[in-house]
C-alpha positions in Angstrom: 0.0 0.0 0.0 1.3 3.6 -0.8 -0.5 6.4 0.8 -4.1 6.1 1.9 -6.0 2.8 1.4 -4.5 2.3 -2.4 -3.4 -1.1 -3.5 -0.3 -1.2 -5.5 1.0 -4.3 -7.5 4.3 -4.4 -8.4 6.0 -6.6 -11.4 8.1 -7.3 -14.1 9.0 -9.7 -17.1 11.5 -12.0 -15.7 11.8 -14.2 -18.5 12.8 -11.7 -21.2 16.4 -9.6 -21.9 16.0 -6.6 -19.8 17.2 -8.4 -16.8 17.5 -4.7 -15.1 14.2 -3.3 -16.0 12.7 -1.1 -13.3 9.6 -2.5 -11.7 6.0 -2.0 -12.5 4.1 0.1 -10.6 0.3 -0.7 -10.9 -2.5 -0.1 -9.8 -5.6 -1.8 -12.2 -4.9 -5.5 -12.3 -5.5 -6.7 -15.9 -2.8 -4.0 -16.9 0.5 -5.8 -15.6 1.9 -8.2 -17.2 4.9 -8.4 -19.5 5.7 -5.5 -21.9 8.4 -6.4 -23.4 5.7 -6.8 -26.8 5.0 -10.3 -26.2 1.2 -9.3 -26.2 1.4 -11.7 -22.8 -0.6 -9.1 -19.9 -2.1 -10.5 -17.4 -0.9 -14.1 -17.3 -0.6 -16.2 -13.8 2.9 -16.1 -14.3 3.2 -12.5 -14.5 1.2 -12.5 -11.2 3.2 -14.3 -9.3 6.2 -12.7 -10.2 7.5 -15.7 -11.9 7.4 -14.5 -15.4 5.5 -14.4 -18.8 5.8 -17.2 -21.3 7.2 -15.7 -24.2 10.6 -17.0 -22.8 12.5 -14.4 -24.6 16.1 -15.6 -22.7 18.9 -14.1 -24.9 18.7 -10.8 -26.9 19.3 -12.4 -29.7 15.8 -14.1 -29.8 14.2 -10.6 -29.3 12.7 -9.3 -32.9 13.9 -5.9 -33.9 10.2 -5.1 -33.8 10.3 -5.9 -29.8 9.7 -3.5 -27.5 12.3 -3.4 -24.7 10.3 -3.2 -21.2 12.0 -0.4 -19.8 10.9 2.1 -22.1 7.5 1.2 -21.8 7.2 0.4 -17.6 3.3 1.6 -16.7 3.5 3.3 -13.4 0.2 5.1 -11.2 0.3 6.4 -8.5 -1.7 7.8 -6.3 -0.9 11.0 -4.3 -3.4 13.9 -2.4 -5.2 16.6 -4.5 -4.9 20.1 -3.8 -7.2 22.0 -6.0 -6.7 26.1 -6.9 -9.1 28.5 -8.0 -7.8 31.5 -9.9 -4.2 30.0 -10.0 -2.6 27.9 -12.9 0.8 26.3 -11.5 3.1 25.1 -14.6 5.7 22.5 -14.0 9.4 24.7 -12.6 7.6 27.1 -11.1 7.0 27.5 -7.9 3.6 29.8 -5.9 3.1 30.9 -2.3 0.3 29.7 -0.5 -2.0 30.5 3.1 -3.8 28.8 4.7 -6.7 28.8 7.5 -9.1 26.2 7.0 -8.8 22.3 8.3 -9.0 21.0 4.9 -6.4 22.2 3.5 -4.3 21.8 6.3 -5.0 18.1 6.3 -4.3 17.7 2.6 -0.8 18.8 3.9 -0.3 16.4 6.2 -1.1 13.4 4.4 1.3 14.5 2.0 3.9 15.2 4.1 3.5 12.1 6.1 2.8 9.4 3.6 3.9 11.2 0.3 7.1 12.5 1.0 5.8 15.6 0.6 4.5 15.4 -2.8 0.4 16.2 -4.5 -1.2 16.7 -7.3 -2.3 20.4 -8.5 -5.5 20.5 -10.3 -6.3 24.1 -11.5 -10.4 24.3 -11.3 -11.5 26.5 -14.5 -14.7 26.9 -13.0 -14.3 30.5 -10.4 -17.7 30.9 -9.3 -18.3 27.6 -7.8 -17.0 26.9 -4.3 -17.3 23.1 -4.5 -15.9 21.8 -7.5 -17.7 19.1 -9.7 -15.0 16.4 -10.1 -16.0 15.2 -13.5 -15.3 19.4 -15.1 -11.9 19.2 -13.6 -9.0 19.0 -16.0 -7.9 14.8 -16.8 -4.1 16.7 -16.1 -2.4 18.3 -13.4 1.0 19.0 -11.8 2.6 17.0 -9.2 4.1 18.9 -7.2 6.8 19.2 -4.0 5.5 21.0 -0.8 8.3 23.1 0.9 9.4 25.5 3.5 6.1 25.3 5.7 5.6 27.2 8.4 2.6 27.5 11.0 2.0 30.8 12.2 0.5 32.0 15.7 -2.6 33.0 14.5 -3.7 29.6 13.3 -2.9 29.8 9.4 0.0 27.6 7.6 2.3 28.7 4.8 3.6 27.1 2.2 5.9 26.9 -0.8 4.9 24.4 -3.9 7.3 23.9 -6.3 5.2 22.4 -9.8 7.7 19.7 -10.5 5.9 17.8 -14.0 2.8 17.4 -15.4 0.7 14.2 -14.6 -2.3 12.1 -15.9 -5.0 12.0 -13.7 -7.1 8.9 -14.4 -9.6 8.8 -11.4 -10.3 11.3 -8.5 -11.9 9.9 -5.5 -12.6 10.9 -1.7 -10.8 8.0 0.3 -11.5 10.0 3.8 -14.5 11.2 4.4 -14.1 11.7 7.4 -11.1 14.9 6.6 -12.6 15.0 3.1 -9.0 14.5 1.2 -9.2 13.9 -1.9 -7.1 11.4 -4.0 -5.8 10.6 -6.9 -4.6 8.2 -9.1 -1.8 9.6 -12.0 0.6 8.7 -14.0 3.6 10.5 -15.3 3.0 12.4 -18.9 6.6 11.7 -21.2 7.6 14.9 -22.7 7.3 14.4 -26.7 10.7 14.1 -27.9 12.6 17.0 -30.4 15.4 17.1 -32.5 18.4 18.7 -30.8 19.1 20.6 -33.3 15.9 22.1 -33.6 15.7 22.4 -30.2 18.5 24.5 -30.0 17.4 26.9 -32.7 13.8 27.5 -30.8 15.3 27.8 -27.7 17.6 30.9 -29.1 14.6 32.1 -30.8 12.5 32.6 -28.3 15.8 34.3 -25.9 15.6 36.7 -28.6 12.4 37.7 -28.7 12.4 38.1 -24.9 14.9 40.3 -25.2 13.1 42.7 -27.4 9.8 42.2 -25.5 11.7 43.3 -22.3 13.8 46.3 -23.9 10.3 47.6 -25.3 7.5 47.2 -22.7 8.7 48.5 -19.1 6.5 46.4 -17.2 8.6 43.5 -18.0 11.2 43.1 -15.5 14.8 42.3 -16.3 15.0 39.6 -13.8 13.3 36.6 -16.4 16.3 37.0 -18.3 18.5 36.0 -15.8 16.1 33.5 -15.4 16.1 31.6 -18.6 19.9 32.6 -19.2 21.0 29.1 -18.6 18.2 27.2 -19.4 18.9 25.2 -23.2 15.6 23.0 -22.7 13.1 23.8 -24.3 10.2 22.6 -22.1 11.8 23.6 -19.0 12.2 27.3 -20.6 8.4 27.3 -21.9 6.9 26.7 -18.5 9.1 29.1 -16.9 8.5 32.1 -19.0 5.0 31.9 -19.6 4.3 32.9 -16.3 5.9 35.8 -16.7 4.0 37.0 -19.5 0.3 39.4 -18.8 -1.9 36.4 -19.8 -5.1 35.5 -18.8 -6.0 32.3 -16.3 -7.8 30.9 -19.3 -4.4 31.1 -21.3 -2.0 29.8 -18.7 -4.5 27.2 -18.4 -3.9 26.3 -22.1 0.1 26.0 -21.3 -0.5 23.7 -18.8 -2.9 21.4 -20.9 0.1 21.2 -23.6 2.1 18.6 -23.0 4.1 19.7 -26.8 7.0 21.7 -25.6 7.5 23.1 -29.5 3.7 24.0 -29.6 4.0 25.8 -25.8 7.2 27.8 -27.6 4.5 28.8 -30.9 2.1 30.1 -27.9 5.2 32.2 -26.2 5.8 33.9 -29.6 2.5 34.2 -30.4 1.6 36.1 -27.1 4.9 37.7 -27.8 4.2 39.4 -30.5 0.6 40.1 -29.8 1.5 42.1 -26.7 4.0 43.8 -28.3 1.5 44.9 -30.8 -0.8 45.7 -28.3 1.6 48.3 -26.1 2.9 50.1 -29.1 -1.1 50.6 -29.8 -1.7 51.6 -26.7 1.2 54.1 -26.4 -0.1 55.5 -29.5 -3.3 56.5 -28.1 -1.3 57.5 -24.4 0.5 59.7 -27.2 -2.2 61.1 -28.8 -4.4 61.6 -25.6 -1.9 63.5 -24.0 -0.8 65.9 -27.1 -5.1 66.8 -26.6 -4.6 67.6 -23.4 -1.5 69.9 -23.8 -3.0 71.4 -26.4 -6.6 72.0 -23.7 -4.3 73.2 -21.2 -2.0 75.5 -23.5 -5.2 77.4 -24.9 -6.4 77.4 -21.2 -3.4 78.8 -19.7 -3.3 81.7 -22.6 -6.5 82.8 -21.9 -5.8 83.2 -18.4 -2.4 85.1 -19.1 -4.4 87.4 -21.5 -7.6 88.0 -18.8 -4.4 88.6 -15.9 -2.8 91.6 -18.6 -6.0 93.0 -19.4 -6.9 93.6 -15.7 -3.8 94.6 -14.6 -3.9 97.9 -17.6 -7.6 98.0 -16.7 -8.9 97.7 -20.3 -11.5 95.2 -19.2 -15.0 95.1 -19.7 -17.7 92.6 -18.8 -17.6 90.9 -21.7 -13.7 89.7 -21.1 -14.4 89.3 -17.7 -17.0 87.0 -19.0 
């Protein structure tokens, strides 16, 4: 058992090449078995932990078509959920957190104490409701490490949670009533693999574009290039920066749900580009606005220079007073 009332299985092929291949980590029972390609899941064998019967005892009997089992282990696990509401945590990124009611204080706990201090972040779309409706949340979330907490005097509990990658989430169910901690069963999400090369080029791309977004709209700070100056992967430097950016819950949302690290980096010069566009607009019109409103206050100030001259050589009448 890990956690809270979850059964876990664990097993491997024993009977084919990869001697060294990690253990399975399982949770539904008619999906271990071998997976090394034999097409031999569930078996007795397997079970026990004696081994599948495709027998595949040298390498050499392997086909070239064969899967090898340790690039295709299965593992689910199941860890607390911590849901947020008007907060999108991305994987490398870390938030700040209070709080002051038993519930989430709990969730905590448990994770601290039979987790190792790990959870699952599920960002709820929905803002209005106060009780979420499990079967609208996202089928994705972040696990995540909690750190630095510290109980204050006045009763509330701080916390730092550091999004560390993004996970499955194949059922959500209450296993304690009694606290009402929610749990979950996940399993890891395998970033989609990229061409070095390629991965390179984007990553300086989008460096450069920062740079000119930065230089060109002061609200930027100077700090997320010091930031990403030493990050070369590509999913790593997507979820950091996107943060950064002014974009909507909605949006963020939409970086989270991307598990394509090339498509997140299309989104990043996308936004980009658009808020560029949109603050040189907008200085346009700050431009314009304010050349009006010399131009009020230039004709304004005249007039009252002219009115001052005219009463001081008292050739004034009541229509210039007026």
């Amino acid at each position: 058992y890990m956690g809270v009332g979850i059964p876990i299985v664990q097993s491997r092929c024993y009977q084919c090449a990869d001697k060294d291949a990690a253990l399975l980590t399982v949770v539904d029972i008619s999906n271990y078995g071998c997976t090394c390609g034999c097409g031999d899941v569930g078996n007795k064998n397997v079970k026990s932990g004696s081994g599948c019967s495709c027998h595949h005892d040298k390498m050499m009997e392997r086909k070239s078509s064969d899967v090898p089992c340790s690039s295709v282990k299965i593992q689910k696990i199941n860890l607390p959920v911590l849901i947020l509401r008007g907060i999108v945590l991305l994987p490398n990124n870390d938030i700040r957190l209070e709080f002051d009611n038993s519930t989430s204080k709990n969730i905590i706990d448990v994770s601290e104490m039979f987790h190792d201090s790990n959870i699952l972040v599920i960002s709820n779309p929905d803002l209005i409701e106060e009780e979420p409706d499990l079967k609208k949340l996202p089928k994705l979330g972040v696990i995540a490490k909690i750190n630095n907490r510290m109980d204050l005097p006045n009763g509330k509990t701080r916390v730092v949670i550091s999004g560390i990658r993004r996970a499955r989430v194949h059922e959500l169910l209450n296993t304690n009533k009694q606290f009402d901690i929610m749990e979950s069963i996940v399993s890891n999400i395998e970033n989609i693999k990229i061409d070095p090369n390629e991965e390179n080029i984007l990553v300086k791309k989008l460096c450069r574009e920062l740079e000119k977004f930065v230089k060109v709209v002061p609200t930027m700070s100077n700090s997320l290039l010091a930031t990403i100056s030493t990050i070369n992967n590509l999913s790593k430097l997507t979820d950091i920066v996107a943060p950064f950016l002014p974009l909507s819950l909605n949006r963020l949302n939409e970086y989270l749900l991307e598990n394509d690290s090339k498509k997140r980096c299309e989104y990043l010069l996308s936004d980009i580009y658009r808020e560029t566009q949109m603050y040189e607009i907008e200085k346009e019109i700050d431009l314009k606005v304010k050349q009006g409103i010399d131009e009020s206050q230039k004709e304004f100030i005249l007039r009252e220079k002219i009115k001052t001259i005219k009463e001081e050589l008292g050739d004034t009448n009541s229509k210039d007073i007026e």
